[in-house]
Structure formats: C-alpha cells, structure tokens
C-alpha positions as CSV (number, residue, x, y, z in Angstrom):
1,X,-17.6,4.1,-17.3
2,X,-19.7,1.1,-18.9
3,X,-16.5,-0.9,-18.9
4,X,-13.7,-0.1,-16.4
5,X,-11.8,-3.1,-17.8
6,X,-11.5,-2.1,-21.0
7,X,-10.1,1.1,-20.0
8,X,-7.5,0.1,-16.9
9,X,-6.6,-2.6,-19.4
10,X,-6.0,-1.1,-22.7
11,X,-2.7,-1.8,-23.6
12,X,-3.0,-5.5,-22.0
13,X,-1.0,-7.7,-24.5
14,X,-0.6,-11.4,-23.4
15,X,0.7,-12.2,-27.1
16,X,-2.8,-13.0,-28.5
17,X,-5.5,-11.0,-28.7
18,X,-8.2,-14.2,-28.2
19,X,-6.3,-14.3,-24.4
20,X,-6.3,-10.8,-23.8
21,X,-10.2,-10.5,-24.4
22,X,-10.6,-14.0,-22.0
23,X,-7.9,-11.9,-19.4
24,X,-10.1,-8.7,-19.8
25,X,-13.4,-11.4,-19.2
26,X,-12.2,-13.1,-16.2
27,X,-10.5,-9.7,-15.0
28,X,-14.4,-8.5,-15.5
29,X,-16.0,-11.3,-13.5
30,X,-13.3,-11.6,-10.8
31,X,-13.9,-7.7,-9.5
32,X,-17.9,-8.3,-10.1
33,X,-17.6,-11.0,-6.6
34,X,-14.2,-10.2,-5.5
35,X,-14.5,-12.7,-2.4
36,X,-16.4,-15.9,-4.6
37,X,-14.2,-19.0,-5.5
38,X,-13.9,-19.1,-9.5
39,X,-16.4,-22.2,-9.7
40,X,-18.9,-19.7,-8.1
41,X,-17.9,-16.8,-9.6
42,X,-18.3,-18.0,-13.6
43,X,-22.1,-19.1,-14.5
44,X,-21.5,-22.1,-16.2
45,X,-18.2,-25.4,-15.5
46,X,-17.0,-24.6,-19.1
47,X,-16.2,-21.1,-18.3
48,X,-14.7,-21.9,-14.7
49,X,-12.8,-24.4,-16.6
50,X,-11.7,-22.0,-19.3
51,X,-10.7,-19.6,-16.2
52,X,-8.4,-22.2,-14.6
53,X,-6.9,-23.1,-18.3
54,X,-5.9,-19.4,-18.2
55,X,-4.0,-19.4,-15.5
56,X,-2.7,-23.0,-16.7
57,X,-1.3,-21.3,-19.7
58,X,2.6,-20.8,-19.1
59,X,2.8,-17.4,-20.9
60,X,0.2,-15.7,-18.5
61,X,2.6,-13.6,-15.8
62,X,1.8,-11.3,-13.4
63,X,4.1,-8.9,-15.0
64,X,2.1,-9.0,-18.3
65,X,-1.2,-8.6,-16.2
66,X,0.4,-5.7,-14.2
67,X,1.6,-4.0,-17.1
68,X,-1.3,-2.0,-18.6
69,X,-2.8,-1.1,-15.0
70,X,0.8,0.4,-14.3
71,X,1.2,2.2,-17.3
72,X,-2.7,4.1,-16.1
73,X,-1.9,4.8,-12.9
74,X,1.2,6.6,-14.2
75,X,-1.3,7.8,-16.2
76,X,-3.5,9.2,-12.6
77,X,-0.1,10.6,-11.3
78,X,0.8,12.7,-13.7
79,X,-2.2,14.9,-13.1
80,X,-1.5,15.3,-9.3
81,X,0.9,17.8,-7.6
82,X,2.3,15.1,-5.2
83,X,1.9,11.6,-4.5
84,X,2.7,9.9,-2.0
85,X,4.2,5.9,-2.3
86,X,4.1,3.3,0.5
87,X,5.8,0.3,0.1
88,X,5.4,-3.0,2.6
89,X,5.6,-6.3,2.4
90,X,2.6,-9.2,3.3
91,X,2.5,-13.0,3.1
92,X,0.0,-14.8,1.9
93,X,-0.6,-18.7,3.5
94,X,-1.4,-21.1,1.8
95,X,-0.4,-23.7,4.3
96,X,-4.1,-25.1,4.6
97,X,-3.6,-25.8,1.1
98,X,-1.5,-28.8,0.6
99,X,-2.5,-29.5,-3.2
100,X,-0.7,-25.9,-4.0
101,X,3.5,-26.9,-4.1
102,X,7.2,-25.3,-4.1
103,X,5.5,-23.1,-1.9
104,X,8.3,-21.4,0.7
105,X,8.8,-20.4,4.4
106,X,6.8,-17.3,5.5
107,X,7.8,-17.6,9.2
108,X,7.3,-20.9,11.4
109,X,8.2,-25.2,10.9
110,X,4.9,-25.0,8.6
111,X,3.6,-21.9,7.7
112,X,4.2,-22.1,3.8
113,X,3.2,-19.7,1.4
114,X,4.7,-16.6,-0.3
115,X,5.3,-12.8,-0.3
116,X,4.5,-9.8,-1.9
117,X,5.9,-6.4,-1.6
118,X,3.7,-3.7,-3.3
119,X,4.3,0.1,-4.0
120,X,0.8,2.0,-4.5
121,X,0.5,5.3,-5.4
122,X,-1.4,7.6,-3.1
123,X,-2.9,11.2,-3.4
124,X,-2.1,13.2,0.1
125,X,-6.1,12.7,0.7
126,X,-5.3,8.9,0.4
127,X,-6.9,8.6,-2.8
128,X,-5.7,5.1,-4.3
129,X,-4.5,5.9,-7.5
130,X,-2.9,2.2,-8.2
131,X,-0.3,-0.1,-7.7
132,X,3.2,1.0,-9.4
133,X,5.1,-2.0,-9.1
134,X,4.9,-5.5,-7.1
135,X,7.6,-7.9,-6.3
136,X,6.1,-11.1,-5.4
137,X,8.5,-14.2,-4.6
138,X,8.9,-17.4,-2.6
139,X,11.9,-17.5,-0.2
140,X,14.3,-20.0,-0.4
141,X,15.1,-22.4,2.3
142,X,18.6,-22.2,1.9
143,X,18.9,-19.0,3.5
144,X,17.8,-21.4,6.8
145,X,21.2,-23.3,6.1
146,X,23.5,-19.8,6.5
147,X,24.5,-18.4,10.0
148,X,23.5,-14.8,11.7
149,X,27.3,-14.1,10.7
150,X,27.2,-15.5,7.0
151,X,23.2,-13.8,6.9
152,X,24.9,-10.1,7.9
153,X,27.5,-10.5,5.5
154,X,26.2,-11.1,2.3
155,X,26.1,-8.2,0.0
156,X,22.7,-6.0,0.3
157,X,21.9,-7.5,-3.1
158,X,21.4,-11.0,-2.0
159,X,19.3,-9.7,0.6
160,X,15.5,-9.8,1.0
161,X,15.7,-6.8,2.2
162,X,17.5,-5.3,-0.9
163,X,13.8,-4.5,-1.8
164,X,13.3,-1.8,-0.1
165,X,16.0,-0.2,-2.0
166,X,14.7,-1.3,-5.2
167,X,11.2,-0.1,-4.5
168,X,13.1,3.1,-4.1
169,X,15.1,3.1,-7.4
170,X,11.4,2.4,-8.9
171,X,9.6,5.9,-7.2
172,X,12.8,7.8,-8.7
173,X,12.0,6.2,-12.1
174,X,8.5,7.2,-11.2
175,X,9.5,10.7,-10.4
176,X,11.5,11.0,-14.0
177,X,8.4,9.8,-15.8
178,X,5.9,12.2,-13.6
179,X,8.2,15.8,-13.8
180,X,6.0,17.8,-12.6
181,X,4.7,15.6,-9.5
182,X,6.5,15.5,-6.4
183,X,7.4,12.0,-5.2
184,X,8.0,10.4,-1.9
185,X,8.1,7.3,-0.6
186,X,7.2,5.9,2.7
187,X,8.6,3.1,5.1
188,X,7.7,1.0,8.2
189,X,10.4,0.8,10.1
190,X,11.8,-2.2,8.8
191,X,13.2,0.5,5.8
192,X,15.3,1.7,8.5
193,X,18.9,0.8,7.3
194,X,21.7,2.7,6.4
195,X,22.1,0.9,2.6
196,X,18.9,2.2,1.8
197,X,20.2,6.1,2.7
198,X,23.2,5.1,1.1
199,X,21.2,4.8,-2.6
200,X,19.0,8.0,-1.4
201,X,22.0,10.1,-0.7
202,X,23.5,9.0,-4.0
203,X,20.1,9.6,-6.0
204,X,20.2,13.0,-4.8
205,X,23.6,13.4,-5.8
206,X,23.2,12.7,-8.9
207,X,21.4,15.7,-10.1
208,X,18.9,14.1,-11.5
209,X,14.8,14.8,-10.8
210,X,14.7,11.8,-7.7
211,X,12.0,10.7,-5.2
212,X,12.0,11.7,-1.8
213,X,11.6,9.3,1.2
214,X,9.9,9.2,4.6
215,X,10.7,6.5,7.2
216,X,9.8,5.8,10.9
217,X,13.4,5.2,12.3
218,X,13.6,1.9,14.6
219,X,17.7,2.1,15.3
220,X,18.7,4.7,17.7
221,X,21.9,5.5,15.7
222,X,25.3,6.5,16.6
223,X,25.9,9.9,15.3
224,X,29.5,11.5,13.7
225,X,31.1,14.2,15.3
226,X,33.2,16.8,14.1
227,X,34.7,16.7,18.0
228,X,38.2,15.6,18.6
229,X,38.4,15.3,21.6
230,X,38.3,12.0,23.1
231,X,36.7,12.6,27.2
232,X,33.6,13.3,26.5
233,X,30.4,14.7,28.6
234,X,27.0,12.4,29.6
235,X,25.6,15.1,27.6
236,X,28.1,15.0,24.9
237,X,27.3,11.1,24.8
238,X,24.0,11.2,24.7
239,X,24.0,14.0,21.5
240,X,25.8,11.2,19.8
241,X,22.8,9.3,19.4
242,X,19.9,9.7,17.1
243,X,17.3,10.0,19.9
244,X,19.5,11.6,22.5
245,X,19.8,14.8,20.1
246,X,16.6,14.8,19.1
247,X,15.2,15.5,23.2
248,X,18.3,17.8,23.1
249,X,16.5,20.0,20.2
250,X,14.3,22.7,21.1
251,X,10.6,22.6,20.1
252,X,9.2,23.9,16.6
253,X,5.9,23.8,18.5
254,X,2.8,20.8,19.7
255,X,0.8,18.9,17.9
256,X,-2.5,17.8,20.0
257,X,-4.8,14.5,19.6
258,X,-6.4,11.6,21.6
259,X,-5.8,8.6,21.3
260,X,-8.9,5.7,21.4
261,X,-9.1,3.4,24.4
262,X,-7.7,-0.4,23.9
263,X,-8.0,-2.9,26.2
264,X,-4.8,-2.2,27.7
265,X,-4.7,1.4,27.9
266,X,-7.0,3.8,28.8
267,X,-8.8,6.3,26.2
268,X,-6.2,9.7,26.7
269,X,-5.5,13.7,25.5
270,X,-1.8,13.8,23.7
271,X,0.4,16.4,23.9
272,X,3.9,16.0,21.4
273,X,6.4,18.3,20.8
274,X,8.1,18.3,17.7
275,X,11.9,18.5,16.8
276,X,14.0,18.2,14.2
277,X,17.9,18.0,13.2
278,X,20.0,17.2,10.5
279,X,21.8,13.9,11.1
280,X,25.0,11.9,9.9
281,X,25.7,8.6,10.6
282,X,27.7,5.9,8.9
283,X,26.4,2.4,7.2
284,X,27.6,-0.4,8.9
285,X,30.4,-2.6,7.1
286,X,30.0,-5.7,6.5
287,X,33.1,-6.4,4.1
288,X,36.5,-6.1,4.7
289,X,37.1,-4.3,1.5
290,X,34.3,-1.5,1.6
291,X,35.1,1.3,3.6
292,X,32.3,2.7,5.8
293,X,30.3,5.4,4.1
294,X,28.7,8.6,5.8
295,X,25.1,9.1,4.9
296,X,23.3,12.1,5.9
297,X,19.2,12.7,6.8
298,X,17.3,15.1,7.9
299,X,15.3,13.5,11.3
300,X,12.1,14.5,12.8
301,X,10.6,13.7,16.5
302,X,7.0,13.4,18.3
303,X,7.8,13.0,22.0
304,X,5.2,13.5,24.4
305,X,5.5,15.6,27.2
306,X,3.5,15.8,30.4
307,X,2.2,12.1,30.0
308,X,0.1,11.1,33.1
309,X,1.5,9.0,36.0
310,X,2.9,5.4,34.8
311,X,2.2,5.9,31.2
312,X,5.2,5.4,28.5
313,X,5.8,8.4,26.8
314,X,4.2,8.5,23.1
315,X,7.7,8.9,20.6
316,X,7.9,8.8,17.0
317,X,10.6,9.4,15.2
318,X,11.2,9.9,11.4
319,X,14.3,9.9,8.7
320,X,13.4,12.4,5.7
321,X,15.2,14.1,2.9
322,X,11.8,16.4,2.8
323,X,12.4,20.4,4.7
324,X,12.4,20.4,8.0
325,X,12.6,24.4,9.0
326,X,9.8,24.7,10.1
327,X,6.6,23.5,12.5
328,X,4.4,23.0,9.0
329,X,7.0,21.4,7.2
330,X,7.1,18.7,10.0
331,X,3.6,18.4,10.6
332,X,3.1,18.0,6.7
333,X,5.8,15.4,7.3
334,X,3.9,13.6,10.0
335,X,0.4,13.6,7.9
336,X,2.5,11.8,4.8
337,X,3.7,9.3,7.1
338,X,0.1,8.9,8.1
339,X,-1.2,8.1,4.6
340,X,1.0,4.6,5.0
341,X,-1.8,2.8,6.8
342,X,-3.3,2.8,3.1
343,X,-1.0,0.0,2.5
344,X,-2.1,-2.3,5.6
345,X,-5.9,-1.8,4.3
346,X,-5.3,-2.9,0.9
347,X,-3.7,-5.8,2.5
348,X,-6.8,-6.2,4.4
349,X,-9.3,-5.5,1.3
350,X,-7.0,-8.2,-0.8
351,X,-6.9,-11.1,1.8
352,X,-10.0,-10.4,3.3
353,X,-12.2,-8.8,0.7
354,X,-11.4,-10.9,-2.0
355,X,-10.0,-13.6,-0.2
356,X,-6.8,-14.2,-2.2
357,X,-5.4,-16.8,0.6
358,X,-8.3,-19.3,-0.1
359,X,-6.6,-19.7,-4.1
360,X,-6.4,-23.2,-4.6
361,X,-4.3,-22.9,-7.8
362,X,-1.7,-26.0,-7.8
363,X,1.7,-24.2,-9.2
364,X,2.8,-20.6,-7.8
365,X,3.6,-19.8,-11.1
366,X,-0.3,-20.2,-11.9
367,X,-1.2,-18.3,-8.4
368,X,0.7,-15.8,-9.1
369,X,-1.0,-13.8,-12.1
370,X,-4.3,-14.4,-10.7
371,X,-2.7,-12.4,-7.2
372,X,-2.0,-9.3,-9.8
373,X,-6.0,-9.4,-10.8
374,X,-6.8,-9.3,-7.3
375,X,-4.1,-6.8,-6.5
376,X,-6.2,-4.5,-9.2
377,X,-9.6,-6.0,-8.1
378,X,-8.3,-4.4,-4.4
379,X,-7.1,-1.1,-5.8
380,X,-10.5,-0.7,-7.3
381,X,-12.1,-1.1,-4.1
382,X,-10.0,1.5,-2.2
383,X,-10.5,3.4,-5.1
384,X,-14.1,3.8,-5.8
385,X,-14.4,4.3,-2.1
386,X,-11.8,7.0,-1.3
387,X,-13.1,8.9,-4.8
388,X,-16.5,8.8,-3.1
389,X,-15.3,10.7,-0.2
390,X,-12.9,13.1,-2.0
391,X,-14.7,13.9,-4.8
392,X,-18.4,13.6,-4.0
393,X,-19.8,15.5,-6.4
394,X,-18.8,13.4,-9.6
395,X,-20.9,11.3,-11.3
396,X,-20.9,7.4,-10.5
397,X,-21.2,7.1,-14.2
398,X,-17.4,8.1,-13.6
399,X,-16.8,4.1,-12.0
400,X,-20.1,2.3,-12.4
401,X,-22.1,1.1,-15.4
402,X,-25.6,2.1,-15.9
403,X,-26.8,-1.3,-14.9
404,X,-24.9,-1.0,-11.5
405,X,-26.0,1.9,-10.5
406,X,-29.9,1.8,-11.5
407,X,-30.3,-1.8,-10.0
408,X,-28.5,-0.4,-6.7
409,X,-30.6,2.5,-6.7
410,X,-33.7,0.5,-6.5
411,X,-32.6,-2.1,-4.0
412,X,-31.6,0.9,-1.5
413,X,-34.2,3.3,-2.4
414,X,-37.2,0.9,-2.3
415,X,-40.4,2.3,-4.0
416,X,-38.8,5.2,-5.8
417,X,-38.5,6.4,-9.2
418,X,-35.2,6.2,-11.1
419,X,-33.8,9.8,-11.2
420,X,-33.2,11.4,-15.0
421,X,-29.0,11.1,-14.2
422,X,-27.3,9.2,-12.2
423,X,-26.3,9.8,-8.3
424,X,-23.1,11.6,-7.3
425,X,-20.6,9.3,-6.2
426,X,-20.6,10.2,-2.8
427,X,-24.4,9.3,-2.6
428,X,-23.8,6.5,-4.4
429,X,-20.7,4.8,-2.5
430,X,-23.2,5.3,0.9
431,X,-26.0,3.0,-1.3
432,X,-23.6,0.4,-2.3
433,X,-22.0,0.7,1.6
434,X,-26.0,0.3,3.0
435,X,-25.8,-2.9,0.3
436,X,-22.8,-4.3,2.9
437,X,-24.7,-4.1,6.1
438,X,-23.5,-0.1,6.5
439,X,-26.3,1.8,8.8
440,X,-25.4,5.5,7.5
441,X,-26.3,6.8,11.0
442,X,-26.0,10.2,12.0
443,X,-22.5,10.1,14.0
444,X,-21.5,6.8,12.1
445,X,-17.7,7.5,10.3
446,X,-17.6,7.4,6.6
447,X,-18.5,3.4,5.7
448,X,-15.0,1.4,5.3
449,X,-13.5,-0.8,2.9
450,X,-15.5,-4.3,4.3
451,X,-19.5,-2.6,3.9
452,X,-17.6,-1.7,0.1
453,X,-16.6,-5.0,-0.8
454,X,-20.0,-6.7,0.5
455,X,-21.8,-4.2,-1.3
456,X,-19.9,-5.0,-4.3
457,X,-20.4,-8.3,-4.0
458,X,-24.5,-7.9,-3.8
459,X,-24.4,-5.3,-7.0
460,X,-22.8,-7.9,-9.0
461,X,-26.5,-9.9,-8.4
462,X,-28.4,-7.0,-8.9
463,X,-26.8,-5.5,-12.1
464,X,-27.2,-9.2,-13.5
465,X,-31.0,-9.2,-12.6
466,X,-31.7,-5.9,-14.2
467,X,-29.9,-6.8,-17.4
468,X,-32.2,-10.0,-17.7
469,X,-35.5,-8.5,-16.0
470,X,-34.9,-4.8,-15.6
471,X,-36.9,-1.7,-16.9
472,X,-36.8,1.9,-16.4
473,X,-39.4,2.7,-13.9
C-alpha cells in the first residue's frame, strides 16, 4: 500500500479540499515518527508552522478526523464472523504543561488534563481492526461542589459514567450496520452497574439485531428470589448473592495455567473451576419516582480450588448475555474477556509510543484533533503488528511502501541482494522489530508493540534516504 493515508482517509472531508490534502500530509508525517515533537517531525519551520496553524484552525475536530478511519474499520468488520469491542477509559496529563489551559481534574489538587474513552474493534485473534468511536472530554469542577448524596442521585445521564452505556448503544448500532458479524462488547469492572444491564436487557428486548456484552463483575449482588418465606437458611442467604451462588454451582469442568512470578508472589500451577448461573437482580433507585427494575444476566465464575497454604484463592467472575450451557461456551467466554488487555496496550502504544502527553498545543480544542491522529497513528501500530503475527504470509506490500520495505531490508540484512518481491509480513514485522532493539532469539516471544514503534520510528530515516540516495542493488 504505497499510501496507507490515502486509503484509511478517503472520505476525509474538513470542508476544503486544500485542508484535507494538508490533514492527509501531516496525518502522513505524524505516523512516519509517531514519538517526534512536530518541530522535529516536519523538515523545514514553515511546514511545522503550517502543522500548528492546522490545528489552530477552528473547523478542524476530532470528529471530522475520526470520521473516514471509522467509516474503514466498519469497512474491516464487515468481513469478520465476530468482533470483539473493548471499551475503557485513560487520562492524559498535561499538568507539566502550564501553557495548555481550561484543562480539568483527572484525579488529585493538580493533576490536570483530560479523558478519553475509546471503543476499538478487535478480531478474536486480537487483530486491531480500528477505533469505532471515541469520547474525549474535560470534566468539570463543579461536580467537586455536589455531595456523595447529590453525586448518587443525579440521573445516569448526567453521569460520567453514562458512557459506558453509550459505548454500548454505539456496538448495537455497530451490530445493525455489520449483520452478519457477531458483536460483543467488553468491560473492566468499572462497567459493572445495573443501568448499564438495564439498556442491555432492553436492547435485547427490542427484537432488534443488538450487541452482546461481557463484563468482569466487581459488586457481589443481592439476588431476587421467587421464595416467600421470610426465615431463611445460612445457605439460603448466601444463594442470595451473586458470588455465594456461583460456589454453590456445580462445575462445568477446569481450566489449567500458571501464573508468572511478581515480586510479591511466587511463580505458581492454577487450577479453576468454572460455573455458571443465570441471575436476577434489581438496579438500585435513586429517585423517588422510578420504581426499581429487574435486570436479568447470565454470570460466569473462575474460582480456584486447591490453592497452596496462605495463598488467596484466584476468582473471576463475569456478567454475559453470551450462552453459558456449556464448559466451551464459558471458556470461549473467558478468552473474549481476555482480548480486553488490547485496550490497555493501545493506551500504552498512544502515550508512550507516540507520546501524546508531551502535546504542547495551548487550547484543548486544538489538542484535541491532533489526539484522534495519534489515536489512528496507535491503531496502525497494533495493527501492522498483530497482522504480522496472524497473517504471516501476506505481503508487506499489503502496509508498507516500496521505499519502507527495500531500505529496511537492507539496514537488517546487511550485504544482501534485494529479493525480486517483497518479504512476507511476518518476516518483515521481525526486520522492523530488530530496527527497535528486538534480538529475535530462539525462545524470545513474538517482538511487542515498543521494538514496533522504535522500529517505525528508524524506517521513517531510512525510507527518506533511499528515496534521495537509493538504488536497486
């Protein structure tokens, strides 16, 4: 792909086509040295200065930047079976950064900065296929002025929170636009509230084609009972919460796996058994006038059995609308869950990789769009080095221009003649990894997102040599 840009941003419309070619330019140079400062990253002042005028320009959003990478990795989804959609929400600080105002709380008397909340779409294999939607916003002090009282009773709406629900309402719309995909959404546990199985339950109500959800339960709920009776059993008690009838459940079967040593704990052998039940419990009122509602989930358990002497026992538990019949249908459960931590690395690859918290932009309304390049500039990372692992045997034609991939190929390969086609990716991802300080040694893992986005950074200097100096041999 000679030009990735032009493709991913296609239908990029800023509301003059002189902008969207300068967007599509700095978008360009930006992913070339992900983690370079815009002075550095441009080659001469008048283009960095032409780069900070675009950002200066008050018709330049995020939203319109967004736009056109959304509408291709809808694009992606529609050609996979299932996909899988984590949501979480970051901050990014800026409070070493006094020049940059109206910035807002993120937690501490002067930590300032702001939030994002991304939903990305991932392939069961944990393919990045791109970001669907993004809510970035400042939080307002006055929420400092309100009570825990006046905090719990504000409608869900007024609540930061309330996003988790709306990044749910977006994977249904994603699962009306995608038919033939199945669609599920995943949660930390900070997802775990009974508004948000309030919309889910309605959703699937509705008839309609909806998205499924997945989230790691962190209340231990009180449960509804049919029972009348009001003398109850300890054992009756204890099946009227969440995690007291889960133990109670027997076992679909164990799942086996070791966790690495920390400096606290001991490298060990884990043995879980896994349960499952079908749940109901009531959301919590916080009006006077709304009557309490029953929402009912289907919940999942890991709980470890057998753990040695003066250990704590290794428990996970789950809320799902998916099947949960059977010991596969858990497991497969478990293994979606999994494919969350895709979320904290492009977290990682955005603040670290391309260094998004050292933006020294003045306004957040400038910040802002040039966060949504490096929220694609990030995607593309994890992208090109997932596709490298799960699809080896394309070409890296498929991501990388000619000029990448021949000056990279020469660097790592010292000596030797360029071959008549180009690499496979896989082959190639381990060259621009080797690039990033990656040793490729026998029992070494598969090279991670960092020895990407060095190497990234080092192609960028190559591919510019061999267009000014390069030949063939």
């Amino acid at each position: 792909m000679e030009n990735w840009v032009d493709n991913e941003f296609l239908e990029l419309d800023l509301g003059d086509k002189r902008v969207d070619n300068k967007a599509k330019k700095i978008i360009d140079t930006l992913s070339k040295q992900p983690g370079a400062s815009i002075p550095k990253a441009f080659n001469t002042g008048s283009e960095a200065k032409s780069c900070y005028e675009f950002f200066y320009n008050g018709k330049v959003t995020a939203e319109k930047i967004l736009i056109p990478h959304q509408k291709a990795t809808l694009d992606r989804i529609r050609k996979e079976s299932v996909i899988l959609i984590p949501q979480d929400t970051s901050s990014l600080n800026y409070s070493s950064k006094p020049s940059i105002r109206d910035l807002g709380n993120i937690g501490g008397p002067k930590n300032r900065g702001l939030f994002i909340h991304p939903l990305l779409g991932i392939t069961p294999t944990r393919v990045n296929l791109g970001i669907i939607d993004v809510k970035i916003w400042i939080r307002e002090d006055k929420e400092k002025q309100l009570t825990d009282h006046e905090l719990y009773s504000l409608p869900i709406e007024e609540k930061e929170k309330f996003r988790w629900i709306e990044g749910y309402k977006i994977a249904c719309q994603v699962a009306k636009e995608c038919p033939n995909t199945q669609v599920i959404t995943i949660t930390d546990r900070e997802g775990d509230f009974a508004e948000l199985f309030e919309e889910v339950c309605k959703a699937k109500n509705l008839g309609e084609k909806s998205a499924d959800i997945i989230v790691r339960s962190y209340h231990d709920r009180k449960l509804e009972s049919s029972e009348k009776t009001n003398q109850k059993s300890d054992d009756e008690k204890i099946e009227r919460k969440l995690r007291g009838k889960l133990k109670q459940t027997h076992s679909l079967g164990e799942i086996k796996f070791t966790i690495p040593a920390t400096q606290n704990r001991p490298k060990r052998e884990v043995t879980q058994s896994l349960k499952s039940a079908t749940v109901t419990f009531k959301k919590r009122n916080t009006s006077n006038n709304v009557k309490n509602k029953e929402v009912t989930v289907n919940a999942v358990m890991a709980i470890e059995d057998n753990l040695p002497e003066g250990e704590e026992p290794l428990i996970w538990v789950f809320l799902t609308t998916l099947p949960i019949n059977t010991f596969a249908e858990v497991v497969l459960i478990i293994e979606y869950y999994l494919a969350r931590w895709e979320i904290e690395v492009f977290f990682k690859v955005l603040k670290s990789g391309c260094e998004v918290e050292d933006r020294r932009l003045k306004i957040p309304e400038s910040l802002k769009p040039l966060i949504a390049i490096f929220l694609v500039v990030a995607w593309r990372i994890m992208y090109a080095m997932k596709l490298g692992r799960s699809c080896p045997e394309m070409s890296c034609e498929t991501i990388f221009s000619a000029s990448e991939w021949k000056s990279v190929y020469k660097v790592v390969n010292k000596g030797a003649k360029l071959p008549d086609r180009a690499p496979i990716l896989g082959e190639f991802m381990i060259m621009v990894a080797k690039l990033g300080g990656y040793l490729n040694r026998k029992n070494d893992p598969p090279p991670g997102p960092k020895s990407i986005w060095i190497g990234i950074n080092r192609m960028n200097d190559f591919a510019v040599a061999w267009d000014t100096f390069g030949n063939e041999n």
